[in-house]
C-alpha positions as CSV (number, residue, x, y, z in Angstrom):
1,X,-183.7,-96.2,-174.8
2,X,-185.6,-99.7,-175.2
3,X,-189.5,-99.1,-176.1
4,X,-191.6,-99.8,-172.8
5,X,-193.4,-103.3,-172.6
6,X,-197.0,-103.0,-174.2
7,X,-199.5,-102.9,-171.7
8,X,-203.2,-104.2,-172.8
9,X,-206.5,-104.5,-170.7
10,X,-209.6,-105.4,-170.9
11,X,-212.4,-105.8,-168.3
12,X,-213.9,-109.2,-167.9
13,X,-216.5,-110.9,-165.7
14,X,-220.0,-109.0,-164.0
15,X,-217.7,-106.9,-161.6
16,X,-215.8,-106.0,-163.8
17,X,-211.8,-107.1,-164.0
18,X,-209.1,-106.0,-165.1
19,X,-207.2,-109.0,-167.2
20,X,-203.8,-107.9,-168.5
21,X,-201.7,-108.9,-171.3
22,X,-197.8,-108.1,-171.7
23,X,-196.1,-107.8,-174.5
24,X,-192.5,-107.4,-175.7
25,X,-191.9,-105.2,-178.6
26,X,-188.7,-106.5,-179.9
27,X,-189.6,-110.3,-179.1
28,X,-193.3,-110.4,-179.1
29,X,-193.2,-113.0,-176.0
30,X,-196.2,-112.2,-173.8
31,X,-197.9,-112.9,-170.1
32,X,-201.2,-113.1,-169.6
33,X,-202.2,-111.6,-166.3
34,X,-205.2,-112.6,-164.4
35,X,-207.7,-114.8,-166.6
36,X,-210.6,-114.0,-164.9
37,X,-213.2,-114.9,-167.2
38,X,-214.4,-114.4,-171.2
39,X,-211.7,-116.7,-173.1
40,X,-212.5,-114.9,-175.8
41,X,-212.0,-111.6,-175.2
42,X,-208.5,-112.8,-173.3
43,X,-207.3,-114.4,-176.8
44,X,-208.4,-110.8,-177.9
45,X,-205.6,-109.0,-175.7
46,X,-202.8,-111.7,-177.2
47,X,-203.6,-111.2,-180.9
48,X,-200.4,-110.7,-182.7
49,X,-198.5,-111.9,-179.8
50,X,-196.5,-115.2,-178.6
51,X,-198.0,-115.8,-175.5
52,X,-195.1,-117.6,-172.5
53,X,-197.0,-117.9,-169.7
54,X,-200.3,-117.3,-167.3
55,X,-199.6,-114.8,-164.5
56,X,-201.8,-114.4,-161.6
57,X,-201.6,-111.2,-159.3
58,X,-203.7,-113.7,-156.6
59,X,-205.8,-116.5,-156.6
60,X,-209.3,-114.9,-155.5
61,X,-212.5,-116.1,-158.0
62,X,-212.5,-113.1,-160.2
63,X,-209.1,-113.2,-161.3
64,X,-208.9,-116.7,-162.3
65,X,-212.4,-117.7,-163.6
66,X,-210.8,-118.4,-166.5
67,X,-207.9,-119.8,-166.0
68,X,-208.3,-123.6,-166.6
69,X,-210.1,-122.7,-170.1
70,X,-207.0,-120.5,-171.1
71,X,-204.6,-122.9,-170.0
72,X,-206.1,-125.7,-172.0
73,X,-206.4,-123.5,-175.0
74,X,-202.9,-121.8,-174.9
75,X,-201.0,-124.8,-173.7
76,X,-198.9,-122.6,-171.3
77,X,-197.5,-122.6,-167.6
78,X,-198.9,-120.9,-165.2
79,X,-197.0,-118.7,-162.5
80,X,-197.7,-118.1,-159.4
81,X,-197.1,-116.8,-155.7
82,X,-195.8,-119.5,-153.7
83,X,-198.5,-119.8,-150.8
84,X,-200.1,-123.3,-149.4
85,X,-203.8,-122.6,-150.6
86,X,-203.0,-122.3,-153.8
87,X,-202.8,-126.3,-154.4
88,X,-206.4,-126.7,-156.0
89,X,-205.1,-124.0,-158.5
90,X,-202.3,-126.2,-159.4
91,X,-199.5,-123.6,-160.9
92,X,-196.8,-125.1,-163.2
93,X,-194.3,-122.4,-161.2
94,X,-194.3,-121.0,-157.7
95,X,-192.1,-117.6,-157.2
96,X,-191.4,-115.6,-154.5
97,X,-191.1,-111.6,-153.5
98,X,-188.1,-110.4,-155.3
99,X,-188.8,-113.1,-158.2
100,X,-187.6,-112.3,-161.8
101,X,-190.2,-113.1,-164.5
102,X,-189.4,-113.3,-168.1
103,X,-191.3,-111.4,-170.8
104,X,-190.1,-111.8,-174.2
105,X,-186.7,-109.8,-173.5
106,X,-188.2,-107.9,-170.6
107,X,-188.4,-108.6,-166.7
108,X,-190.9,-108.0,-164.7
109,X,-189.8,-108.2,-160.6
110,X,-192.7,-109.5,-158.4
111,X,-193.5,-107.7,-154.7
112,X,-194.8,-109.9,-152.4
113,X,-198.2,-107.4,-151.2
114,X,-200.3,-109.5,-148.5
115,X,-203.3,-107.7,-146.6
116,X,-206.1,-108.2,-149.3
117,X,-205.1,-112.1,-149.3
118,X,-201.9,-114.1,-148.3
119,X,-200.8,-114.8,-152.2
120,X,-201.5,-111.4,-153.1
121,X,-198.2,-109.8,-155.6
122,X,-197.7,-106.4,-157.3
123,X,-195.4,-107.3,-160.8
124,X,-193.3,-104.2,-161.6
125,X,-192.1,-103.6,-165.4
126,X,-188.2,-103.4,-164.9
127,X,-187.0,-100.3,-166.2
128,X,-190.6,-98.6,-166.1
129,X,-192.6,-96.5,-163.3
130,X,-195.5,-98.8,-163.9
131,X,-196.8,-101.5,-161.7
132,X,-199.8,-103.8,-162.1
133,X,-201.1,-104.0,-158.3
134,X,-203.9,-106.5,-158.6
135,X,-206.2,-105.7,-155.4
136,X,-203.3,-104.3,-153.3
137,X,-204.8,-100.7,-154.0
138,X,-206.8,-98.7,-156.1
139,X,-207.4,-95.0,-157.0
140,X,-210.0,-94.8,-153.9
141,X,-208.7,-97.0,-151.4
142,X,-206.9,-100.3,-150.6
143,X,-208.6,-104.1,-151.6
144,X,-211.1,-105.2,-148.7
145,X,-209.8,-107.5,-145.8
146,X,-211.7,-109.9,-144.1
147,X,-210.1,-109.5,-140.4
148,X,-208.4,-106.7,-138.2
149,X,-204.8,-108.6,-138.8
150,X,-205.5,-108.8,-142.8
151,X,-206.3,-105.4,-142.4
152,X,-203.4,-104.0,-140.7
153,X,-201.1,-106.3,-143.2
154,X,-202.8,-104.2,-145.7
155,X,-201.3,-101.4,-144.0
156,X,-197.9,-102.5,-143.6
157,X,-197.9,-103.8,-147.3
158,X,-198.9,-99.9,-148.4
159,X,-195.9,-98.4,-146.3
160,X,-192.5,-101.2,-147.4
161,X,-194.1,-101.8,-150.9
162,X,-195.9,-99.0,-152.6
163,X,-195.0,-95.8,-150.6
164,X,-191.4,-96.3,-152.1
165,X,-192.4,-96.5,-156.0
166,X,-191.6,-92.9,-157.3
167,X,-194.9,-90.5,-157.6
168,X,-194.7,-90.9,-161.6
169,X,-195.7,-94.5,-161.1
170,X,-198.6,-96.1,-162.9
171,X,-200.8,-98.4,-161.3
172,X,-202.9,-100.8,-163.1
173,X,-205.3,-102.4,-160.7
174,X,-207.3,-105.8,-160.3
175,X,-210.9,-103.4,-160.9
176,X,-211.4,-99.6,-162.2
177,X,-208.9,-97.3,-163.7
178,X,-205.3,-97.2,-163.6
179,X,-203.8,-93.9,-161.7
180,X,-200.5,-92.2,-160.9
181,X,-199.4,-92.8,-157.7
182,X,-198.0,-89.2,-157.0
183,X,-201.5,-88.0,-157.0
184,X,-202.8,-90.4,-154.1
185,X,-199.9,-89.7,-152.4
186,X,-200.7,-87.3,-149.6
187,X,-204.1,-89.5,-149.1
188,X,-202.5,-92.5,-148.4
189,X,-199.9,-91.6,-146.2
190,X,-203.1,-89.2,-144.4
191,X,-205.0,-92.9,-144.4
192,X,-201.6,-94.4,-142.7
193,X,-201.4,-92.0,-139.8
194,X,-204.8,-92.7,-138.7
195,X,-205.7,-95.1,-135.6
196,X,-207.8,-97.2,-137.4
197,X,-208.2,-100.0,-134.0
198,X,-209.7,-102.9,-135.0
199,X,-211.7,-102.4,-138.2
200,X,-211.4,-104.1,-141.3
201,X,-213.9,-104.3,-144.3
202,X,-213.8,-102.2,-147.5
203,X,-212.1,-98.4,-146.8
204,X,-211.4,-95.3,-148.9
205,X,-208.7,-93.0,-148.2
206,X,-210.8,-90.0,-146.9
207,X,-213.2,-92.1,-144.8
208,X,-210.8,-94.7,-143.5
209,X,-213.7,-96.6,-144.2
């Protein structure tokens, strides 16, 4: 059985977020995941590693604060979803949902989650029930929206991608802890069978709002 891809995190920024760093055990090839801010501390997460490339989850502020001073330093691509706005953030590779990403000897399989923003992706560890779901969801609730139609995307995103991941999946979000899916489970799918009209905005599961 291979040894699972090591997973390290640190929080960066005044919110804080969660920045991410991959690595392969065999190879030692690593992704970066959401440079958000604190160079520094980001290098921290690599040490020991051979870095391959800059992923981003999506291309709000917070998660890529960072990003020009870690491309500069690291001399690396960066990868992201393929949506029009992302031109001022200039990535070296676009993918798409269903896209297979290299680490070290590993693959990671990107789900195309929109709701939260258009470019927003969950990247699952191939072979692993873990996920890191940027601001598609986290232990409380899913990310905020900023209209009725982002929020029922939201919606839709939580029933065709994450629903399906087995309860025994880990999810590592964009902000706060990581949790097992199985145990938000019945909240979710509660959250899902509600008439929730026209709101959008920050929600929890329990409140719907």
């Amino acid at each position: 059985m291979p040894r699972p891809l090591i997973l390290r995190q640190a929080g960066v920024g005044p919110w804080p977020m969660n920045a991410y760093a991959l690595i392969c055990p065999e190879s030692g090839g690593a992704a970066l995941i959401d440079p958000g801010a604190e160079p520094e501390t980001l290098m921290g997460l690599l040490e020991g590693a051979r870095p391959e490339r800059i992923l981003l989850t999506h291309s709000h502020p917070d998660h890529v604060g960072a990003l020009d001073a870690m491309r500069r330093r690291l001399a690396l691509p960066v990868w992201a979803y393929d949506a029009p706005h992302l031109g001022g953030l200039r990535p070296d590779h676009a993918f798409g949902d269903g896209a297979r990403i290299p680490v070290g000897r590993r693959q990671l399989r990107v789900r195309h989650a929109p709701g939260h923003i258009e470019d927003q992706v969950c990247l699952e560890l191939e072979g692993e029930a873990r996920v890191i779901v940027g601001d598609t969801l986290f232990e409380g609730g899913p990310g905020r929206t900023w209209s009725a139609a982002g929020f029922r995307t939201t919606l839709e995103t939580l029933r065709r991608v994450v629903l399906p991941w087995p309860d025994a999946t880990r999810c590592y979000p964009g902000h706060g802890p990581s949790f097992r899916l199985g145990d938000h489970r019945p909240a979710i799918e509660a959250f899902l069978a509600r008439d929730h009209g026209d709101f959008f905005g920050d929600a929890t599961w329990e409140s719907g709002r």
